[in-house]
C-alpha positions as CSV (number, residue, x, y, z in Angstrom):
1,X,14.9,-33.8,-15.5
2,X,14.8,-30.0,-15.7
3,X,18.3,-27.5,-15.7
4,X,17.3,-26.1,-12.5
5,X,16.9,-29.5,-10.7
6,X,19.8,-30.9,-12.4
7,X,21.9,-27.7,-10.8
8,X,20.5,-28.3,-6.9
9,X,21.4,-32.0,-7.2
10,X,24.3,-31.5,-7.8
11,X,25.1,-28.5,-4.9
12,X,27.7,-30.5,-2.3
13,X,27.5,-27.8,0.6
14,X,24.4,-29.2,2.8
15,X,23.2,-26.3,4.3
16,X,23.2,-24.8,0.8
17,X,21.7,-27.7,-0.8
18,X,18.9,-27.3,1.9
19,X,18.5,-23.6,1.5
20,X,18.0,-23.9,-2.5
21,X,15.5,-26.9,-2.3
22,X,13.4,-24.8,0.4
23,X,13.4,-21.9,-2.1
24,X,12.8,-23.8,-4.7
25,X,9.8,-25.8,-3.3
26,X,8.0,-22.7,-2.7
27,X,8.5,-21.5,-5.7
28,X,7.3,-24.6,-7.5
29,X,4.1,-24.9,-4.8
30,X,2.8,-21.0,-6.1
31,X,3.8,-22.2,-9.7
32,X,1.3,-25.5,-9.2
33,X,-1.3,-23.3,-7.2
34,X,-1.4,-20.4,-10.2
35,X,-1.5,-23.2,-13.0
36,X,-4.3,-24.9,-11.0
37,X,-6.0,-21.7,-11.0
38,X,-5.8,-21.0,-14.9
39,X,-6.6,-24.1,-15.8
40,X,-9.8,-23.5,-13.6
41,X,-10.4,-20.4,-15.2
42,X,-10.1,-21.9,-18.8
43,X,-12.6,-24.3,-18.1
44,X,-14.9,-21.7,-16.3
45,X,-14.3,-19.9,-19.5
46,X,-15.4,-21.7,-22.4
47,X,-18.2,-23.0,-20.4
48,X,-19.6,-19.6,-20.1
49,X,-19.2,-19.4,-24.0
50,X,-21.3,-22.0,-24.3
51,X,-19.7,-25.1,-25.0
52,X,-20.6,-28.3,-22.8
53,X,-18.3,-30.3,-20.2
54,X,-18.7,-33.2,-23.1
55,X,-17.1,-30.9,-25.6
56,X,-14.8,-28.8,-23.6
57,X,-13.2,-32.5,-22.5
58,X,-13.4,-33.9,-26.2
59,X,-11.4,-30.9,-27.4
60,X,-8.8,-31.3,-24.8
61,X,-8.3,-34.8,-25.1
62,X,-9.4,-35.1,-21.5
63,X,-12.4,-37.0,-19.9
64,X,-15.8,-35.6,-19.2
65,X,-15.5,-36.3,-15.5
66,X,-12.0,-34.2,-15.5
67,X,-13.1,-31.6,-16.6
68,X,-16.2,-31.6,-13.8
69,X,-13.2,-32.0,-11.2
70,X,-11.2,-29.4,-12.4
71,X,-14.4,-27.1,-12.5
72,X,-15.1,-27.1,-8.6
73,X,-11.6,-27.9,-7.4
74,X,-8.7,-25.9,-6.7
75,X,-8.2,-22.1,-6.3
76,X,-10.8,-19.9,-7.7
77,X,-9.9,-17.8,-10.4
78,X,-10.9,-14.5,-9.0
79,X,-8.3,-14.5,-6.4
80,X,-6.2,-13.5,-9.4
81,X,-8.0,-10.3,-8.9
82,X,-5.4,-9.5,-5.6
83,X,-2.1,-11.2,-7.5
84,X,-0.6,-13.9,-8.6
85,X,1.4,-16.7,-6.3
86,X,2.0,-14.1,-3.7
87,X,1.1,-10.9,-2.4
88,X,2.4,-8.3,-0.2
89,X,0.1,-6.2,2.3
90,X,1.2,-2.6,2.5
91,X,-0.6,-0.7,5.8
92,X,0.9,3.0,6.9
93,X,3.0,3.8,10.3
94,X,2.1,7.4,11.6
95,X,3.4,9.4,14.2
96,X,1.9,9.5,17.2
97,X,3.0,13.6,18.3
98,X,1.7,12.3,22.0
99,X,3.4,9.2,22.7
100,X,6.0,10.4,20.5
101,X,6.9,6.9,18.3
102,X,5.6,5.3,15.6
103,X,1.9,3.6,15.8
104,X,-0.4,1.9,13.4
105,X,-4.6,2.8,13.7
106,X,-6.3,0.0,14.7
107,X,-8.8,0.2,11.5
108,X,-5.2,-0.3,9.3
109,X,-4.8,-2.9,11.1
110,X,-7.8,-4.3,10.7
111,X,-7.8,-4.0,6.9
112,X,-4.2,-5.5,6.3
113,X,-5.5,-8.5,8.1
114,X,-8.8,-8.8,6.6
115,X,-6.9,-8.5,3.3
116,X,-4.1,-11.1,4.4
117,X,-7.6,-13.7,5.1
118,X,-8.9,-12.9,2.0
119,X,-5.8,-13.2,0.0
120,X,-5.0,-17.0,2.0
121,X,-9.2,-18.0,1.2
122,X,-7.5,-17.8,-3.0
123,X,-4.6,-20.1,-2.1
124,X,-2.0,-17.1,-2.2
125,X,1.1,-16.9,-0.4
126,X,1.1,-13.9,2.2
127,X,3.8,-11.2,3.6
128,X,2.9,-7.6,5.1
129,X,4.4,-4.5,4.9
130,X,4.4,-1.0,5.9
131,X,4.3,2.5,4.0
132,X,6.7,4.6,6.3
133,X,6.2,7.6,8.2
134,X,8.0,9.7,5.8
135,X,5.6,8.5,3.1
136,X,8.0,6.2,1.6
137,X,6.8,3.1,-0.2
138,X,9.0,0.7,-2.7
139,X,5.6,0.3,-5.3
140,X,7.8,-1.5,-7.7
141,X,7.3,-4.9,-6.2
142,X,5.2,-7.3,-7.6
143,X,1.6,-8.5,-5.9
144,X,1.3,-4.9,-3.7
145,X,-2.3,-4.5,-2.3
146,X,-1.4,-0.7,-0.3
147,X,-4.3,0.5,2.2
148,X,-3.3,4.5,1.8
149,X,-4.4,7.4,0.8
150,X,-2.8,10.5,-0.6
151,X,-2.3,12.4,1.9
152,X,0.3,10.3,4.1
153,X,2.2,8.8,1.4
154,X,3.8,11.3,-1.9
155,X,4.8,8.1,-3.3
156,X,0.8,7.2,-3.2
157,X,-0.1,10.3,-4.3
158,X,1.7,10.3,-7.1
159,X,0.6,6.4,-7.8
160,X,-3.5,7.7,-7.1
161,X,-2.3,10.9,-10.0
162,X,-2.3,8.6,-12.3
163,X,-5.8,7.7,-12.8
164,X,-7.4,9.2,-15.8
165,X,-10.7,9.4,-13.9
166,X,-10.8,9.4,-10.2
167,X,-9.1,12.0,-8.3
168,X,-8.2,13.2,-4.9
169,X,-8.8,16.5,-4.2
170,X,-8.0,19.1,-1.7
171,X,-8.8,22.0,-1.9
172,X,-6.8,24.6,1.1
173,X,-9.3,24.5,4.0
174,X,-11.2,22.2,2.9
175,X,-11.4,18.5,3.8
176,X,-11.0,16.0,0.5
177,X,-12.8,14.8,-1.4
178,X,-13.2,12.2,-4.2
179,X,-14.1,13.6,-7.6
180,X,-15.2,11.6,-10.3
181,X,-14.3,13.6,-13.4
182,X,-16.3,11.5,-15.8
183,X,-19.4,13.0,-14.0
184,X,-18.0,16.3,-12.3
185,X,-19.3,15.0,-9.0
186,X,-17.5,14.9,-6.0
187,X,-17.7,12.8,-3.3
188,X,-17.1,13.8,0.3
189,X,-17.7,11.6,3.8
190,X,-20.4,12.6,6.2
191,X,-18.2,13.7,8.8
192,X,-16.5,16.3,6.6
193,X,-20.3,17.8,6.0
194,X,-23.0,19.2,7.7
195,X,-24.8,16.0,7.6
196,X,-23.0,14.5,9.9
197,X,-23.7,11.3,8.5
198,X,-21.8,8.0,9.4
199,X,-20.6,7.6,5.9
200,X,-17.4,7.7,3.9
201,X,-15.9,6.9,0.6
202,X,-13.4,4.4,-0.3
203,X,-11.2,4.1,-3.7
204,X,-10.1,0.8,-5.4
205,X,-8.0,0.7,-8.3
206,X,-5.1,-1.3,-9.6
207,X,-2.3,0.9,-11.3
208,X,0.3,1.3,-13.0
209,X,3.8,0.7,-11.0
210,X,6.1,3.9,-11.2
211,X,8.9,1.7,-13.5
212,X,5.9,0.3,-15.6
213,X,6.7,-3.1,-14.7
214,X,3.0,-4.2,-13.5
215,X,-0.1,-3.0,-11.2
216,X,-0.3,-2.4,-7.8
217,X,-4.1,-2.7,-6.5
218,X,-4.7,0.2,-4.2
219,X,-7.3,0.6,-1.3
220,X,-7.9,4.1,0.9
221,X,-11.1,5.8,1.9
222,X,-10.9,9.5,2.8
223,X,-10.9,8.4,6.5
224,X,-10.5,5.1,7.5
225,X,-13.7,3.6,7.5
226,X,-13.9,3.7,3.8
227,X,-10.6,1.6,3.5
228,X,-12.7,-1.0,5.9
229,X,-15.6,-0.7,3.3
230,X,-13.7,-1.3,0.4
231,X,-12.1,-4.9,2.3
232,X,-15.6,-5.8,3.0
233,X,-17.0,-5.4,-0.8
234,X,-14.2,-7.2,-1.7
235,X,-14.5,-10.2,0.5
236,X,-18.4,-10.3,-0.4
237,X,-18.2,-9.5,-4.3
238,X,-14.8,-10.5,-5.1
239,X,-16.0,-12.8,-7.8
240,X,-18.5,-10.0,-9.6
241,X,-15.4,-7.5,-9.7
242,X,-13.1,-9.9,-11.1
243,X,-15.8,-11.0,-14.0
244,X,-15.6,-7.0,-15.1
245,X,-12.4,-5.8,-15.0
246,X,-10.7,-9.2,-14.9
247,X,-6.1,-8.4,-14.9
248,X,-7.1,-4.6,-16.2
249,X,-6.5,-1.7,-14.8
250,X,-9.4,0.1,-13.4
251,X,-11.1,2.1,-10.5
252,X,-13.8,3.0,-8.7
253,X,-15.6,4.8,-5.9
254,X,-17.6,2.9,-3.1
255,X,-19.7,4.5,-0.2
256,X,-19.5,2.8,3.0
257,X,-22.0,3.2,5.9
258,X,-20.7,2.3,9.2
259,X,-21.1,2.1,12.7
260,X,-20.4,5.7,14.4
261,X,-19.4,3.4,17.6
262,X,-17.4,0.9,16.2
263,X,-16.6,2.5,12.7
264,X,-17.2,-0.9,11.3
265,X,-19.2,-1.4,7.9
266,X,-22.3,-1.9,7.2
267,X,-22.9,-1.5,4.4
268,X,-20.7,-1.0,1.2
269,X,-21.5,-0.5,-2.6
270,X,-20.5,1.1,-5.6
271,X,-21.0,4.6,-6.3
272,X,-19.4,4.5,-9.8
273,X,-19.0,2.1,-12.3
274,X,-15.7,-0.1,-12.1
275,X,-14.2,2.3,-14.7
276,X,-11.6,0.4,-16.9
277,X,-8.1,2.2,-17.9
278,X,-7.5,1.4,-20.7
279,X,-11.2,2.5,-22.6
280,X,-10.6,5.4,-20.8
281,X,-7.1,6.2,-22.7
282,X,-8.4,5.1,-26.2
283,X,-12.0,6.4,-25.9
């Protein structure tokens, strides 16, 4: 018998006792999900080096018929790609000067949820969140997927700053754009050209938290059908991204075409390689 259980059993108050099992029943369910999910992953693993079922279970001391079982069961190991246990959703507020309150955009709305979906499909636990008017965020929080860009949030802004390739850009009188400095190419959306063109372009990348505690993975298109882009390649190619960048940090650029009536995608890909942080720094 553990410390921890030892120290609920023997709580007298009831409504405390209740309280502290709740808690810690949660806590112990994420624990058994995120094991279940490494323990996937391992297998997943050495298979892919090569090794058998037959000698990944001799080598474990387990059967061959586990080891099968724990291969197609239980969460998948890319939803570690979004957090572990549990994540939080982060969407912005803005200021409707009309109606004169607060408001969300329907395609923020849109995204949180499809995200929330996506992050329940992986067995995590799910809250939301909102970045504030006033641009204010708390990014040191663990399991933070934020849908914003730059320009509503200085907290994000400073978060997107530290990329060593990708950044915003904004020129005075100009609308922004998204420049990959690897390449000197910068990407703008259709609307913001002379083209016209139903198109926009999305950022993903997970990084670093501003007390260095962690990651937070972060999701905005210039407008925000490119933040609808990103949540679909994400729900379609989850597994792909995961297999190359894995827990690293990383980001990339993805162009989104999408429905001028609805602003839904239709299609969304890459338009950079999934550039990983940390060959960046010591190339």
């Amino acid at each position: 018998m553990s410390d921890e259980l030892q120290r609920i059993m023997a709580i007298d108050d009831p409504y405390l006792l209740l309280r502290e099992v709740t808690t810690r029943l949660a806590d112990a369910q994420q624990e058994v999900t995120e094991l279940a999910r490494l323990r996937r992953r391992v297998v997943q693993d050495l298979h892919s080096q090569g090794l058998s079922y037959a000698q990944i279970a001799e080598k474990a001391g387990l059967s061959r018929g586990r080891i099968h079982q724990i291969r197609h069961t239980g969460p998948a190991p890319e939803g570690a790609f979004l957090g572990a246990g549990a994540v939080t959703v982060v969407t912005p507020l803005r200021w409707d000067d009309e109606k004169k309150r607060t408001v969300v955009a329907m395609a923020d709305v849109n995204s949180g949820k499809r995200l929330e979906e996506l992050a329940k499909s992986y067995g995590l636990d799910v809250s939301s969140g909102n970045v504030l008017v006033s641009g204010e965020v708390d990014l040191n929080r663990d399991g933070l997927v934020v849908v914003c860009g730059p320009g509503m949030s200085q907290d994000m802004s400073d978060l997107y700053a530290q990329d060593p390739v990708l950044s915003w850009e904004h020129p005075e009188g100009e609308p922004w754009a998204l420049v990959d400095r690897r390449t000197g190419t910068a990407h703008r959306a259709g609307q913001d050209t002379d083209s016209n063109r139903p198109y926009d372009v999305g950022y993903l990348g997970r990084l670093p938290r501003p007390d260095g505690n962690g990651s937070v993975l972060a999701i905005a298109g210039i407008h925000t059908e490119g933040s609808l882009g990103v949540v679909q390649l994400l729900a379609s190619d989850l597994s792909t991204l995961w297999g190359q960048v894995g827990e690293h940090r990383f980001s990339a650029l993805v162009g989104v075409e999408y429905d001028p009536e609805t602003g839904e995608p239709q299609s969304a890909e890459l338009l950079t390689p999934l550039y990983r942080h940390d060959e960046e720094t010591t190339a």
